[in-house]
C-alpha positions in Angstrom: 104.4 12.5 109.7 106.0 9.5 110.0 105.4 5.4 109.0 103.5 4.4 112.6 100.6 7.4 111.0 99.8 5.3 107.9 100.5 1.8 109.7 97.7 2.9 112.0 95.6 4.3 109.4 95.8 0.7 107.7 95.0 -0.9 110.7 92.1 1.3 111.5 90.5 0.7 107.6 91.3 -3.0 108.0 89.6 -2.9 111.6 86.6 -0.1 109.8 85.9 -3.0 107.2 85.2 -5.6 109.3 82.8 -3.9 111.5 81.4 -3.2 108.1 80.9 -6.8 107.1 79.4 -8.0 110.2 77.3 -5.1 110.8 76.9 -3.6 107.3 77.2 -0.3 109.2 80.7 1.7 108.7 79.7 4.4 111.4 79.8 1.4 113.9 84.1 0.9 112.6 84.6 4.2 112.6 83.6 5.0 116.3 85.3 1.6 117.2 88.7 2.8 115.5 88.9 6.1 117.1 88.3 4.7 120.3 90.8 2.6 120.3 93.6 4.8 119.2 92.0 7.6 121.4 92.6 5.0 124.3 95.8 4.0 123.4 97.5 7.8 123.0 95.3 7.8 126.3 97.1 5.2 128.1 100.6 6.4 126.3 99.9 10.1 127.8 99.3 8.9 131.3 102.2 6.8 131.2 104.2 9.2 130.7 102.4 11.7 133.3 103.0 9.0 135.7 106.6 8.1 134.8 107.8 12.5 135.0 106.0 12.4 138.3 107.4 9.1 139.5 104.0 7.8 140.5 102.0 4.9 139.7 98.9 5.2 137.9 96.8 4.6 140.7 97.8 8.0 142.0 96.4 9.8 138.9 93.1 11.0 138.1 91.8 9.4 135.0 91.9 12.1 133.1 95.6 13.6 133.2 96.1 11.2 129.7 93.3 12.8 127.7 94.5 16.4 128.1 95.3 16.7 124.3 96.5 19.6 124.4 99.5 18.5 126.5 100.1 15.3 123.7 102.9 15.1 121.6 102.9 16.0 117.8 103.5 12.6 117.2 100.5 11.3 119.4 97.8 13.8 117.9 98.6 12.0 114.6 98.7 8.8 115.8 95.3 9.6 116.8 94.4 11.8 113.9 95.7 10.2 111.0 93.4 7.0 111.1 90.2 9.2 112.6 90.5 11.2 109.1 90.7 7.9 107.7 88.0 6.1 109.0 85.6 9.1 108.8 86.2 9.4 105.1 85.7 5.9 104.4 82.2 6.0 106.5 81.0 9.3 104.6 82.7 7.8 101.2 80.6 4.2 101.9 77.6 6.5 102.8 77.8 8.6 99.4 78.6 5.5 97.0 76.5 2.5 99.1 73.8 4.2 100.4 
C-alpha cells in the first residue's frame, strides 16, 4: 500500500459526506465514490491497453479496461482502498443514525 490508497480514501469520505448532506442518504456517496474510482482505474487500464498495442482508444472495445483481473496491484487498491472505505462509513452511518 502506498500514500495515493489513503489520499483516495480521504477523497472518497470527503466526496461520501457530501452526498450525505445533500441527500441524507450515505448509500447514494458510496455508489458515487466507487464509480468514480472504478472509472478512473478504468480509463488508466485502457490507456495502457491502448498504449502496449499502439492503438487509439477508438480501436478498443469498451471493455478491455475493466478486465480486473489484468489490473495492477496498485490499481485494485486504488479502487479497493476507498470502496472498503465508503462501504464502512455507509453501514457505520446506518448502524449509529439510523
Amino acid at each position: 500500500m502506498n500514500k495515493s490508497n489513503f489520499v483516495h480514501a480521504a477523497i472518497a469520505l470527503v466526496l461520501q459526506a457530501a452526498v450525505w448532506i445533500v441527500t441524507m442518504n450515505p448509500w447514494y456517496g458510496f455508489a458515487l465514490s466507487a464509480g468514480i474510482f472504478w472509472s478512473r482505474e478504468h480509463d488508466q487500464k485502457q490507456h495502457n491497453i491502448a498504449k502496449q498495442k499502439k492503438i487509439t482508444l477508438k480501436d478498443m472495445q469498451w471493455y478491455e479496461g475493466g478486465d480486473m483481473t489484468k489490473w495492477s496491484k496498485d490499481s485494485l487498491l486504488d479502487f479497493f482502498v476507498p470502496f472498503v472505505a465508503t462501504l464502512a462509513a455507509a453501514l457505520a452511518c446506518d448502524y449509529f443514525f439510523q
